[in-house]
N, C-alpha and C positions, 0 to 999 in steps of 0.2 A: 459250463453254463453259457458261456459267449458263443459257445460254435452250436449249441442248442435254437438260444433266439438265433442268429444266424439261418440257421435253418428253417426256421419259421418264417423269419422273414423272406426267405428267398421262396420256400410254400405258398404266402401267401401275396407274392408277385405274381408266382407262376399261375397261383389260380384267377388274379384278376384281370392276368395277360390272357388265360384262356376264355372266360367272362364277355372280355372286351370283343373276340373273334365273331359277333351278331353275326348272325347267316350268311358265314362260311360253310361251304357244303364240306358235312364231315364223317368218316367213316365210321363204326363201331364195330369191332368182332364181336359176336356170340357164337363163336366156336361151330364145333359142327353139330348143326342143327337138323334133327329127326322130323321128317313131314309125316302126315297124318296115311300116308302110302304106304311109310316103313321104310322108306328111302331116306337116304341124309345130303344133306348140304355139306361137303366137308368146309370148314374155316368160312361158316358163312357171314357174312360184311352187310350192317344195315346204313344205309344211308341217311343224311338228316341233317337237315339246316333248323336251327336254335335263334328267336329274338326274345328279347326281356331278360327281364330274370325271373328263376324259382323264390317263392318264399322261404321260409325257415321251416315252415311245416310241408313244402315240396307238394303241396295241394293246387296252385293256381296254375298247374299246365293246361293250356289249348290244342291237342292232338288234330295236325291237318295232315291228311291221306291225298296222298295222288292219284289223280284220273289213269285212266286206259293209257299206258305209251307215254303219261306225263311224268317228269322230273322234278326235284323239291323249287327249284331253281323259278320253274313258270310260275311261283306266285309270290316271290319277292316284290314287295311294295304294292300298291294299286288296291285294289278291289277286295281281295285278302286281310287289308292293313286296314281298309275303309271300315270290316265288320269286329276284329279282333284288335282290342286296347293294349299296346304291348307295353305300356307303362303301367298296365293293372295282372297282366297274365303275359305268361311265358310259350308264346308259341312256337311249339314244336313241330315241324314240315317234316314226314316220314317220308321216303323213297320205297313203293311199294320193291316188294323180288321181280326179278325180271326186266327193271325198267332202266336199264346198262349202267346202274351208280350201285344200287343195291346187288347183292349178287344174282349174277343176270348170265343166260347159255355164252350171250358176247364176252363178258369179263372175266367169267373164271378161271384158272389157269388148269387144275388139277380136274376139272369136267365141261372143259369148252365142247359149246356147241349143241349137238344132238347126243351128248354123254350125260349134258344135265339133268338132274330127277327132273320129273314135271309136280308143280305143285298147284296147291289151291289157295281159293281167298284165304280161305280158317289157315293154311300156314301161314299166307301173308300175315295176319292178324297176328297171329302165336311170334311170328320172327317181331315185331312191333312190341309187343308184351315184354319180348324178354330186352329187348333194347331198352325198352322205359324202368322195369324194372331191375336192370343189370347193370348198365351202364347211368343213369339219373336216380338209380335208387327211387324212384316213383312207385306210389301204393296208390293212388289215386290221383284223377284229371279231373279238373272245371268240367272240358267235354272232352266229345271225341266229334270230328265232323268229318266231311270230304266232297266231292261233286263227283258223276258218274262211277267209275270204278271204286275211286273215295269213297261216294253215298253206298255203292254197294259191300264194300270194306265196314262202313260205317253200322250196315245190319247185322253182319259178323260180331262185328265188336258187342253189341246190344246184347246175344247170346252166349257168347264165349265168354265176356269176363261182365258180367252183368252190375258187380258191386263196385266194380273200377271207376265210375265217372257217373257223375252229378247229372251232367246233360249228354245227349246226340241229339247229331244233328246230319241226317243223310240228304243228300241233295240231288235229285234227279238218279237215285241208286235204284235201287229194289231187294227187296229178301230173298226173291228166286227170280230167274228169266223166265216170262212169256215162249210161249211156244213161237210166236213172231219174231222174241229175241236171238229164240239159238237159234232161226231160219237166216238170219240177216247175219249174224255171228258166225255160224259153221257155212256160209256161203265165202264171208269173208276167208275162210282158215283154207277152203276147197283152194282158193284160186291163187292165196299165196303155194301151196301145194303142188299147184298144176304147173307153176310157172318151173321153164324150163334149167334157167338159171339159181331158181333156189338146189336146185338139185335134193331134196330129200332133206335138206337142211345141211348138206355139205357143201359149202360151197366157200371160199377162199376170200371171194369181193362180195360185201355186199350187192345182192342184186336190187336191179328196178325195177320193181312190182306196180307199176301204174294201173292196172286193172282195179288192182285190190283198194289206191288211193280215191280210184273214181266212185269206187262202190260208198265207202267210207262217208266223201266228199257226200254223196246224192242223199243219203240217210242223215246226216247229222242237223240239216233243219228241214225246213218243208218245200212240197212242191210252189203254195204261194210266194214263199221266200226265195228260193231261187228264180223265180220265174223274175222275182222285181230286183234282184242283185244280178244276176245273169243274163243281159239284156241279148235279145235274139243277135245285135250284129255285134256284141263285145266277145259270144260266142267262142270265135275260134284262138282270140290270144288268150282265154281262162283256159283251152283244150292246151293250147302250145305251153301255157304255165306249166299243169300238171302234167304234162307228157316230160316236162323238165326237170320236177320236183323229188327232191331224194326223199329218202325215210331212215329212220332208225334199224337199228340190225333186225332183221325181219325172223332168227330167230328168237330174241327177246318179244316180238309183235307174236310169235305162234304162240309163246307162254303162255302171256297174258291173257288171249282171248281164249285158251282153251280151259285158264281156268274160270271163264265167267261163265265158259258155255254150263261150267262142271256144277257155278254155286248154286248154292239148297242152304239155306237158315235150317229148313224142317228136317233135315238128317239125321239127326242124334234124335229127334223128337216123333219118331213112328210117321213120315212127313204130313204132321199136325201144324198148320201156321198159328191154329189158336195154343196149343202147347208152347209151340218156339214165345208169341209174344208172351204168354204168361211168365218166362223168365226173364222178360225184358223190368228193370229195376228202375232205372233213370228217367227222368224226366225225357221226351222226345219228340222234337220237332222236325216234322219230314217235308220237304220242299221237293214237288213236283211239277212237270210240265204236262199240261195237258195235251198239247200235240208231238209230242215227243215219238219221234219215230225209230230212235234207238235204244232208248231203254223204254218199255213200255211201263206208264204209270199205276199200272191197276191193280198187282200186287203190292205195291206202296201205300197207296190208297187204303187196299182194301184191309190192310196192315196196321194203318193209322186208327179201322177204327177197333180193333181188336185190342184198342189202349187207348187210356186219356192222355192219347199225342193230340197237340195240334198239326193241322192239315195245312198246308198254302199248295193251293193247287193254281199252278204261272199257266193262264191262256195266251199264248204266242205264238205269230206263225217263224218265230227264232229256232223252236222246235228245244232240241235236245240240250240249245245252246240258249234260250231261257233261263234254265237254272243255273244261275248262276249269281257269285255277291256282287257283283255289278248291278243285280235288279235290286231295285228300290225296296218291293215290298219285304225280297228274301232278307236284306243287310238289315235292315230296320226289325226283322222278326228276330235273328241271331244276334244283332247285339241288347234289344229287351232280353230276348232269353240269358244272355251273362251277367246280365243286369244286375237279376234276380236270384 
């Protein structure tokens, strides 16, 4: 009986020493995981930084998705913490696939590189799923949210597991891309491609794709915006910056963008966007920019009204980088919505 409590007690150390680990970025296996191609991830690893705590009924999680190339890591504290109560809910920061934490062509060991399956949002989504319900034992979330790739992860989620979560909330995302999107998107994927040190995606060093950063750079707000942060004679030390400026492993960068080129909500659904919303269950709040020149707003939009979502459509010449919980109106709309 002594070495029984014994044990308990040393259990239930263990577990409030792990409790205590607040957003520490942490691995999870979910083994080898099947994409929707038919190809597998073998011993695939999701990433995820954890603040709060779960209740006892494991219903007050906040599910936050990563941007395009972002890590759980960029929204520890600030703007993230300003909308999400972590003394009331348990946010949970996912590390999309691909984004070199989650299993990513850089990380792998057993299919580094251009050996990696290619995958889509809907597996991002499905590898999320099984982490929250495999490793958290989670049946259900408060919400589910994210900003760009996030918001578009975020319309995923709305179709794929519809009775999972109370609220979404996509943020400057979209249900499908714009034909302007995949122009801007598969320009971007051309020119990491073209470059002569990616080599086909074998390549040993990271190469410097500066082309692809400038392209990147010139889209992500507006021309009125840079014209008034890029002053004509500040010009050439922003040129010397970026000609300086590394990036992330640019096969992890091909991933990513080829699967936003690939996302469709309306797939499974005869590509019907009124079908796709019709399974949407949860309440949902969609936050867009109206001059957004990277993800275009108007399937979002036109999305919102195909449901009794509330709309915040952000005019900014901040562009793509509007949406975001630093803006007043967005933070103030997402935390009413948890409110409630």
């Amino acid at each position: 009986m002594k070495k029984l409590i014994l044990a308990i007690c040393l259990l239930s150390v263990t577990f409030a020493h792990a409790q205590n680990k607040a957003g520490r970025q942490q691995l999870a296996s979910i083994g080898d995981f099947k994409l929707e191609s038919g190809k597998t991830i073998l011993d695939c690893k999701i990433g995820y930084r954890a603040f709060g705590k779960l209740n006892a009924e494991k219903n007050n999680a906040v599910v936050f998705l990563t941007w395009f190339g972002g890590v759980s890591q960029n929204n520890e504290g600030g703007d993230t913490f300003k909308a999400i109560d972590t003394t009331r809910f348990c946010l949970i920061i996912i590390d999309a696939l691909g984004n070199g934490i989650s299993s990513s062509p850089s990380n792998s060991v057993k299919q580094h590189g251009t050996s990696f399956p290619v995958f889509s949002i809907r597996d991002m989504v499905n590898s999320q799923h099984e982490l929250l319900t495999k490793k958290f034992g989670i049946t259900h979330v408060r919400a589910v949210m994210g900003i760009s790739m996030g918001g578009i992860q975020t319309f995923q989620w709305a179709v794929s597991y519809p009775d999972f979560m109370d609220a979404l909330v996509p943020i400057v995302g979209s249900p499908q891309p714009t034909g302007f999107d995949m122009m801007l998107c598969t320009t971007f994927r051309r020119i990491i491609e073209s470059d002569s040190d990616y080599n086909h995606g074998n390549y040993k060093v990271n190469p410097k794709i500066t082309n692809a950063n400038l392209l990147w750079e010139l889209f992500l707000t507006t021309p009125s915006e840079k014209a008034r942060s890029r002053p004509h004679d500040n010009f050439p030390d922003w040129l010397k910056g970026m000609d300086a400026q590394g990036h992330a492993d640019w096969n992890d960068t091909w991933y990513q963008i080829t699967a936003i080129i690939g996302h469709d909500i309306t797939k499974p659904f005869n590509g019907s966007m009124q079908q796709a919303a019709a399974h949407v269950k949860a309440k949902m709040l969609i936050i867009s920019s109206k001059q957004d020149h990277m993800v275009n707003p108007n399937p979002a939009v036109e999305f919102s009204k195909l449901l009794p979502a509330k709309l915040i459509l952000i005019d900014s010449d901040a562009g793509h980088l509007a949406g975001n919980l630093g803006n007043t109106e967005a933070r103030n709309a997402v935390i009413e919505l948890l409110a409630n």
